[in-house]
TITI-184626 format. One record per residue: x, y, z of N, C-alpha, C in turn; residue in three letters; residue number from 1. Coordinates in Angstrom, 1 decimal. Example, Ala and Ser with C-alpha at 12.3 -4.5 7.8 and 13.67 -1.06 7.14 Angstrom:
BEGIN
     nX     nY     nZ    caX    caY    caZ     cX     cY     cZ type seq
   13.2   -5.7    7.8   12.3   -4.5    7.8   13.2   -3.3    7.8  Ala   1
   12.8   -2.2    7.1   13.7   -1.1    7.1   12.9    0.0    7.9  Ser   2
END
This chain:
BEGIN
     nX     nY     nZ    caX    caY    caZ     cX     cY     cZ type seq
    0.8   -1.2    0.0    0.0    0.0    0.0    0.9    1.3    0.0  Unk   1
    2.2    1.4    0.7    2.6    2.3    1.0    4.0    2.7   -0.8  Unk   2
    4.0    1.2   -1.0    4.7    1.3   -2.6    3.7    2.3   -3.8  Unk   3
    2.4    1.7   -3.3    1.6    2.4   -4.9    1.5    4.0   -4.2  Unk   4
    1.4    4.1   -3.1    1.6    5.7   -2.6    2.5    6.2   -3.4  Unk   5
    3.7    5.7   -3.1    5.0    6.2   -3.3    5.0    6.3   -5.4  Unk   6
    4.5    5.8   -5.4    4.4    5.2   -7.2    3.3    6.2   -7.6  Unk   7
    2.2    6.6   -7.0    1.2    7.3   -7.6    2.1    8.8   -7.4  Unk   8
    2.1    9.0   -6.7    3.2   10.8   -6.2    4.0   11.3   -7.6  Unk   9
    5.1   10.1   -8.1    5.8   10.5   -8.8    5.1   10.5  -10.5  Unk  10
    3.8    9.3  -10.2    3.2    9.1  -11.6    2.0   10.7  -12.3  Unk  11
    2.1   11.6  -10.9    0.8   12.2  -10.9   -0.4   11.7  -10.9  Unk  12
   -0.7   10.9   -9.7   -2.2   10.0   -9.6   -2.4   10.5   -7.9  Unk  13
   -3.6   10.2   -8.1   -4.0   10.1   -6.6   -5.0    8.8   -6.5  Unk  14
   -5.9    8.2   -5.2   -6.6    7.5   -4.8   -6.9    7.3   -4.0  Unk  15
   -8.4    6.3   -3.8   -9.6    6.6   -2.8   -9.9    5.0   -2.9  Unk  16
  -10.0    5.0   -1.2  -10.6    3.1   -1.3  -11.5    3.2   -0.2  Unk  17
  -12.6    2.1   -0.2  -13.9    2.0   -0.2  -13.6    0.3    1.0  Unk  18
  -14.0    0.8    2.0  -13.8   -1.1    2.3  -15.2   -1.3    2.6  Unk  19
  -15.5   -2.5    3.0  -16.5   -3.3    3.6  -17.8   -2.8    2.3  Unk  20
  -18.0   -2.8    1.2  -19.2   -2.1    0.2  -20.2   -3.5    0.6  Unk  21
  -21.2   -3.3    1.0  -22.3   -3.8    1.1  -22.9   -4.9   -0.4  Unk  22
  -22.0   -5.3   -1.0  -22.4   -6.2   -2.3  -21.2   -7.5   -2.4  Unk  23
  -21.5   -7.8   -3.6  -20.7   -8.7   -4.0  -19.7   -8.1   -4.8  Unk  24
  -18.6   -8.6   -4.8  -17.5   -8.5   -6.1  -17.8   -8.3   -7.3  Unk  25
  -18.3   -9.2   -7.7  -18.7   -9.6   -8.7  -20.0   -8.6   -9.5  Unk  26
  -20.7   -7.7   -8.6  -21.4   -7.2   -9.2  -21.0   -5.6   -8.7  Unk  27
  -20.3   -5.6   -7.9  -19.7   -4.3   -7.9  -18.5   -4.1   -9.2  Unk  28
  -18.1   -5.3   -9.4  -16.9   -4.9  -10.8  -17.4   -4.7  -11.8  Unk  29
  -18.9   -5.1  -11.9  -19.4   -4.5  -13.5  -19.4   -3.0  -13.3  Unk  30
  -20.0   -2.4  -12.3  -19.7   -0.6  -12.5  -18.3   -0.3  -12.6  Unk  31
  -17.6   -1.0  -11.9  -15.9   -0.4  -11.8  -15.1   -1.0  -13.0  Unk  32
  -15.8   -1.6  -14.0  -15.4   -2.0  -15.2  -15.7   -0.5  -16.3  Unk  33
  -17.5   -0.6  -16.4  -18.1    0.6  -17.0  -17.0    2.1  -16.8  Unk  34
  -16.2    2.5  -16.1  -15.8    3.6  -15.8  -14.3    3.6  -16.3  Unk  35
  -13.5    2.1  -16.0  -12.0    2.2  -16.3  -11.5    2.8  -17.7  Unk  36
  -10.8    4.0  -17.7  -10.5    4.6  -19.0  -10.8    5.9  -19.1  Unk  37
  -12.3    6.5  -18.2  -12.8    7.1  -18.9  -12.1    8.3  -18.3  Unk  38
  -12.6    9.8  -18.9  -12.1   10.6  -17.8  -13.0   11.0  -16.3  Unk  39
  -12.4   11.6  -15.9  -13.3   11.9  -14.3  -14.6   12.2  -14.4  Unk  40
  -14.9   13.6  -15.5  -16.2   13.8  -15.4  -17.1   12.9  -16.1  Unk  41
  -16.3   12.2  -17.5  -17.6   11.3  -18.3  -17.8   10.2  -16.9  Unk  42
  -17.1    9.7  -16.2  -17.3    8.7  -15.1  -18.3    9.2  -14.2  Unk  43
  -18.2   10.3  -13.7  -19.1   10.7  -12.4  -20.0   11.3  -13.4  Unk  44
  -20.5   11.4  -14.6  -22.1   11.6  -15.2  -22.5   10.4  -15.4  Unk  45
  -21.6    9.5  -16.0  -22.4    7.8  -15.9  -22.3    7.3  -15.1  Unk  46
  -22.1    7.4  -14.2  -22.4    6.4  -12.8  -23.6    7.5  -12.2  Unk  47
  -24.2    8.9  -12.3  -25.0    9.4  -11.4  -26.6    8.7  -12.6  Unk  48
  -26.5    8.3  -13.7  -27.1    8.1  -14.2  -27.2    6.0  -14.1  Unk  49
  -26.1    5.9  -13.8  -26.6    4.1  -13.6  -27.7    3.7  -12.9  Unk  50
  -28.3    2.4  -13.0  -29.5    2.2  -12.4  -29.0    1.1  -11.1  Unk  51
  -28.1    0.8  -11.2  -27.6   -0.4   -9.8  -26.8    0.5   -9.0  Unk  52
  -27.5   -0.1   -7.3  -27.9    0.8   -6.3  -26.1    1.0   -6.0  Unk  53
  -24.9    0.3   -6.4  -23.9    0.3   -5.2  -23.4    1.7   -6.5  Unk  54
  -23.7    1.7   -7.7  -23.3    2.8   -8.3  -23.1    4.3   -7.2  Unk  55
  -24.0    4.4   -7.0  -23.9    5.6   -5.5  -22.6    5.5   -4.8  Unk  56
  -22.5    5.0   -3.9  -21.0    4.6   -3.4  -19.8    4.6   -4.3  Unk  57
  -20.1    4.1   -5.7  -18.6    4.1   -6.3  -18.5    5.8   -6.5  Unk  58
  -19.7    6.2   -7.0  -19.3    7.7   -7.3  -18.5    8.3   -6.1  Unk  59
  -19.0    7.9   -5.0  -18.6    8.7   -3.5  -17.3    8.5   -3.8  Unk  60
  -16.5    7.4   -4.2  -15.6    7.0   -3.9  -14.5    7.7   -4.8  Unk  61
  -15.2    7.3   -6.7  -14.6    8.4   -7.2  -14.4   10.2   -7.0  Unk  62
  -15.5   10.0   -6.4  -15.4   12.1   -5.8  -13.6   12.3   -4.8  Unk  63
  -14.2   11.3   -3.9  -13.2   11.2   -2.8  -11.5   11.0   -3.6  Unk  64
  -11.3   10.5   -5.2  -10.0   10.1   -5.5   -9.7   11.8   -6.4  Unk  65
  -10.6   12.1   -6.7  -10.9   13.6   -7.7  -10.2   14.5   -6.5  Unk  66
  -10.7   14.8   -5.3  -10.7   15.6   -4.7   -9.2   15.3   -3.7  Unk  67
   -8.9   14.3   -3.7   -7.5   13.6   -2.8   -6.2   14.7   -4.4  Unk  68
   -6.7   14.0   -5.3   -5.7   14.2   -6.5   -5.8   16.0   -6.4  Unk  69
   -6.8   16.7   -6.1   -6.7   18.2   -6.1   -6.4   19.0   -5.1  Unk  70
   -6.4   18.2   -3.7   -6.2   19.3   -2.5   -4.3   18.6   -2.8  Unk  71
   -4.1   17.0   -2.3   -2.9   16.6   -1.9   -2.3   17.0   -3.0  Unk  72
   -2.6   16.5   -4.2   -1.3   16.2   -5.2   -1.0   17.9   -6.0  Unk  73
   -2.5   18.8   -6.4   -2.6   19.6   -6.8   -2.4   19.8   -8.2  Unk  74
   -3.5   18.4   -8.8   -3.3   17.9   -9.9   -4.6   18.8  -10.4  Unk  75
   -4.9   18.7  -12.3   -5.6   19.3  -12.5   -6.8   18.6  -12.4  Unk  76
   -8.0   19.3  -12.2   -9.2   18.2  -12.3   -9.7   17.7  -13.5  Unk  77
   -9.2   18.9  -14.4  -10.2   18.4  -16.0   -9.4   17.6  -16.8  Unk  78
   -8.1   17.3  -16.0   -7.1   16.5  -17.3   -7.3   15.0  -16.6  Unk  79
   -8.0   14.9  -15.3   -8.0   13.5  -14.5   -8.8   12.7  -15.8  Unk  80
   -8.0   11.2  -15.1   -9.1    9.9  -15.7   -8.9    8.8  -14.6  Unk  81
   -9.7    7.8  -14.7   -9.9    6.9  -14.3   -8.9    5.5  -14.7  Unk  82
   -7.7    5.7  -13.9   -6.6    4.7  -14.5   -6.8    3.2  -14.3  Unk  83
   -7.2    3.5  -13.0   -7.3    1.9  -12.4   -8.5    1.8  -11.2  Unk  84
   -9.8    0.7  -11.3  -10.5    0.6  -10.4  -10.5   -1.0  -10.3  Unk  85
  -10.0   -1.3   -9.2  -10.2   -2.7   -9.1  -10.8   -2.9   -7.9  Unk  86
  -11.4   -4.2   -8.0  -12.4   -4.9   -6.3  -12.1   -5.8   -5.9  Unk  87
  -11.8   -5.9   -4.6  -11.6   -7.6   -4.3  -12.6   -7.5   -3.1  Unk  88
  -12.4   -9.0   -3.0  -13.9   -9.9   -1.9  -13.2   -9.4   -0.5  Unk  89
  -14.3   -8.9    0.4  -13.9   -8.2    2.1  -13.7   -9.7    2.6  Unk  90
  -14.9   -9.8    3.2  -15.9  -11.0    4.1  -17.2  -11.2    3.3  Unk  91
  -17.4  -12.2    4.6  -19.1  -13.0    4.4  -19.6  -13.1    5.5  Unk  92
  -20.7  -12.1    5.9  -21.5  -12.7    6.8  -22.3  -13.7    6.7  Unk  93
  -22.0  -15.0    7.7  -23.0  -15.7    7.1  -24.6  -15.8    7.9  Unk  94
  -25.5  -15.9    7.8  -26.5  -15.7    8.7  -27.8  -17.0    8.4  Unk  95
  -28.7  -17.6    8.9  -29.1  -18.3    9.0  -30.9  -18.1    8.8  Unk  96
  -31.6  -18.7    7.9  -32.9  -18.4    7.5  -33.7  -19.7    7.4  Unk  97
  -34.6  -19.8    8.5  -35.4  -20.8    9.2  -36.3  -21.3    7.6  Unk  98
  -36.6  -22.7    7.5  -37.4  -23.3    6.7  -38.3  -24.5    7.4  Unk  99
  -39.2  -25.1    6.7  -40.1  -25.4    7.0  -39.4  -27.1    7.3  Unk 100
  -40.3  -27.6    8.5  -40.1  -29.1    8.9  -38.8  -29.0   10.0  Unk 101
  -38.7  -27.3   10.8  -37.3  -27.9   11.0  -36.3  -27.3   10.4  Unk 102
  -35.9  -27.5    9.5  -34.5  -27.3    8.6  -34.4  -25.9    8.7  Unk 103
  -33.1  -25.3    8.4  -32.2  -24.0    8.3  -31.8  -24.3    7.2  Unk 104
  -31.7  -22.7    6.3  -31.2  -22.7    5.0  -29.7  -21.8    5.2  Unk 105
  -28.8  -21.4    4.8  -27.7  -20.8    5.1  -28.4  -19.5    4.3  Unk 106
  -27.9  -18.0    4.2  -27.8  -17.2    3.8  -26.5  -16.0    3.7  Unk 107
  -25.9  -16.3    2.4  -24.5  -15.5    2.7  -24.5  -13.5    2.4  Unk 108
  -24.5  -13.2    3.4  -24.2  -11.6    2.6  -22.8  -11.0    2.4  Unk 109
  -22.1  -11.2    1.1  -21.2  -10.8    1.1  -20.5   -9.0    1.1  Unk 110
  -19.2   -8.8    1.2  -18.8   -7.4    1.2  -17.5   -7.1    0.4  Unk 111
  -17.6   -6.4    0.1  -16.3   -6.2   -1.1  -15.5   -4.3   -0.9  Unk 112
  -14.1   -5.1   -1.4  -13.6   -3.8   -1.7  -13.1   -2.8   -2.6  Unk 113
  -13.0   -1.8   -3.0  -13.0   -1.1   -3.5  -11.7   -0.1   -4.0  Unk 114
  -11.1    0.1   -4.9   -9.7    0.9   -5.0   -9.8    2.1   -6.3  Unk 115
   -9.8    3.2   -6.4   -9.9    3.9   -7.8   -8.9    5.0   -7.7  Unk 116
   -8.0    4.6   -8.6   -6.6    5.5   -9.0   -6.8    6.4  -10.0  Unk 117
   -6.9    7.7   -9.8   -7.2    8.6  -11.4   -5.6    9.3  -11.3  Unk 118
   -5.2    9.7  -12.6   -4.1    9.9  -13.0   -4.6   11.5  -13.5  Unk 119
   -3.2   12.1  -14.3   -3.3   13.0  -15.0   -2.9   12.6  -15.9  Unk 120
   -3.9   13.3  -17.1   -3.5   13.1  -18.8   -2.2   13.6  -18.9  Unk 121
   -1.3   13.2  -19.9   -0.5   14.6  -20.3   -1.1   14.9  -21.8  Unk 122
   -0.9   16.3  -21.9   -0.9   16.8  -22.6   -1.2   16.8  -24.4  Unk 123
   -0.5   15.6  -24.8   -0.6   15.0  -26.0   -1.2   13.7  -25.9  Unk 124
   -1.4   13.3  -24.6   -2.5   11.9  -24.8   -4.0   12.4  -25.3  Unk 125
   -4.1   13.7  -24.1   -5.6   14.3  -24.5   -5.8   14.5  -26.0  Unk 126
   -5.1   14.9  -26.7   -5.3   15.1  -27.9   -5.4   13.8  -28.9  Unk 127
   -4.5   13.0  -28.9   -4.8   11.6  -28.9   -5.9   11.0  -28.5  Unk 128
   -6.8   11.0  -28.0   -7.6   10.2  -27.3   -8.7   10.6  -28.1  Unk 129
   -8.6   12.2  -28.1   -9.8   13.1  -28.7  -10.1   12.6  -30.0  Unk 130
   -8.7   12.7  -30.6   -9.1   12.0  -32.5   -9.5   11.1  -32.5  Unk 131
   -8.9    9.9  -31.4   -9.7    8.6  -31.8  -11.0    8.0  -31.5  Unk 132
  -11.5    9.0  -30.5  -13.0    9.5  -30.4  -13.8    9.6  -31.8  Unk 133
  -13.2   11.0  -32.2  -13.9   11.5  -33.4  -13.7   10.8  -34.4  Unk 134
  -12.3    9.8  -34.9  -12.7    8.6  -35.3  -13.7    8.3  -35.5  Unk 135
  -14.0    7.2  -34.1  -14.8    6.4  -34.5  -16.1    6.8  -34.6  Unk 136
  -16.6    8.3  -34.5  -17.8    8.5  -34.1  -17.6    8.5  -35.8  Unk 137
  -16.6    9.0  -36.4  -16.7    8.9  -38.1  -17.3    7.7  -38.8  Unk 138
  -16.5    7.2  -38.1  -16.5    5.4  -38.8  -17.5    5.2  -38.7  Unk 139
  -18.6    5.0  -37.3  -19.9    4.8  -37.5  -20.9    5.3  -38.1  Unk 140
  -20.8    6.9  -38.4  -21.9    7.4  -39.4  -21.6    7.2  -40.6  Unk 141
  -20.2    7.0  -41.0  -20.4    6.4  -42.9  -20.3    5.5  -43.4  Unk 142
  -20.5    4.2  -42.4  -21.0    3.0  -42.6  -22.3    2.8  -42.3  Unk 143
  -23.0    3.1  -43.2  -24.2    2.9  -44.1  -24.4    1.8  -45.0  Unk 144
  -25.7    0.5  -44.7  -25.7   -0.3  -45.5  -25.3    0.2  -46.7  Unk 145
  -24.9   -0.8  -48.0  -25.0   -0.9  -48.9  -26.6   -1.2  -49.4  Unk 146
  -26.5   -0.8  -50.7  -28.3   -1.6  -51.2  -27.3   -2.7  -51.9  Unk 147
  -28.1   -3.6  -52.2  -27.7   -4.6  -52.9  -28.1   -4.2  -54.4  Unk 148
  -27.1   -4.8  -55.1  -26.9   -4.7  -56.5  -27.9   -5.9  -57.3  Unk 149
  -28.8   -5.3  -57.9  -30.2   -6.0  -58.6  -28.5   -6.8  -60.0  Unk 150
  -29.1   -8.0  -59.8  -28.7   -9.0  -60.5  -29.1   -8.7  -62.4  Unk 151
  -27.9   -9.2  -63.2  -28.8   -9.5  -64.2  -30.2   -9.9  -65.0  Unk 152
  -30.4  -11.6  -64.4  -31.2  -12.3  -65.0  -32.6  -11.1  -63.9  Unk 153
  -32.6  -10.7  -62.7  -33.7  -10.5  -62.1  -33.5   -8.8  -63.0  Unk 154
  -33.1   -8.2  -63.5  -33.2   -7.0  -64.3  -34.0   -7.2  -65.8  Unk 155
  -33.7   -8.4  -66.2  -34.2   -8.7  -67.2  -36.0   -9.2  -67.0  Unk 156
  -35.7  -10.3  -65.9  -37.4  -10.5  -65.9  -38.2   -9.4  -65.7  Unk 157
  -37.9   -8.0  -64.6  -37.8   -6.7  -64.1  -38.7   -6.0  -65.4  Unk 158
  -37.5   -5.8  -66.7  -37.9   -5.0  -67.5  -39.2   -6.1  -68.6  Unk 159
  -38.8   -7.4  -68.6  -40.1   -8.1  -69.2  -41.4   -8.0  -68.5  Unk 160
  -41.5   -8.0  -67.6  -42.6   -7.5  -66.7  -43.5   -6.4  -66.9  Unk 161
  -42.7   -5.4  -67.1  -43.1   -4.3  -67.2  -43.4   -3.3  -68.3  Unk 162
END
């Protein structure tokens, strides 16, 4: 812990960790997936807009790495992104839910944790990143089906028809 400190300082990063999160791993990593890459603010507009509830808390958590990277490090805010968000498994409470004849069912509630590193762009990445944006937003509006090309013999029965 005290290596990636030491490692974030020199890299221009800062970060914010989250322990005991009330979910699973497993479903806390799909929002901490959704975000890795992005920059700080596209992150904290799509996660205030996600529909799964632990989304709430990751934002808190991203605010908390935004705001570490601007008082401690005195990094810029609009050049942050989201370098690294990883989760691992806390505990398990396990607790116990009465069934019928007698019998007990087990019931596990697991807890997970939480880590999100935002960095600073430099300067020529942002620009980089921007074209390959605008790329692709290219690529997808001028690929436009083709129509299919009317065959001979169906051109011919086409014009006998008609």
């Amino acid at each position: 812990m005290v290596m990636l400190k030491e490692k974030l300082r020199k890299e221009n990063g800062a970060m914010a960790r989250a322990k005991a999160m009330r979910t699973s791993a497993r479903k806390l990593n799909l929002v901490a997936a959704s975000i890795r890459g992005k920059s700080a603010a596209a992150a904290l507009t799509q996660l205030r807009f996600e529909k799964r509830r632990i989304a709430i808390e990751v934002r808190k958590v991203l605010q908390a790495a935004v705001a570490n990277a601007e008082n401690n490090h005195g990094l810029d805010v609009d050049r942050l992104y989201v370098a690294e968000a990883w989760v691992g498994r806390a505990f398990v409470m396990k607790r116990m839910h009465t069934r019928g004849r007698g019998r007990s069912a087990g019931i596990e509630k697991p807890f997970s944790n939480l880590t999100v590193v935002v960095r600073e762009r430099a300067e020529g990445e942002e620009k980089k990143s921007k074209s390959k944006q605008e790329k692709s937003v290219k690529g997808k509006s001028s690929t436009k089906p083709k129509a299919a090309k009317a065959t001979a013999p169906a051109e011919a029965s086409a014009k006998a028809g008609a």
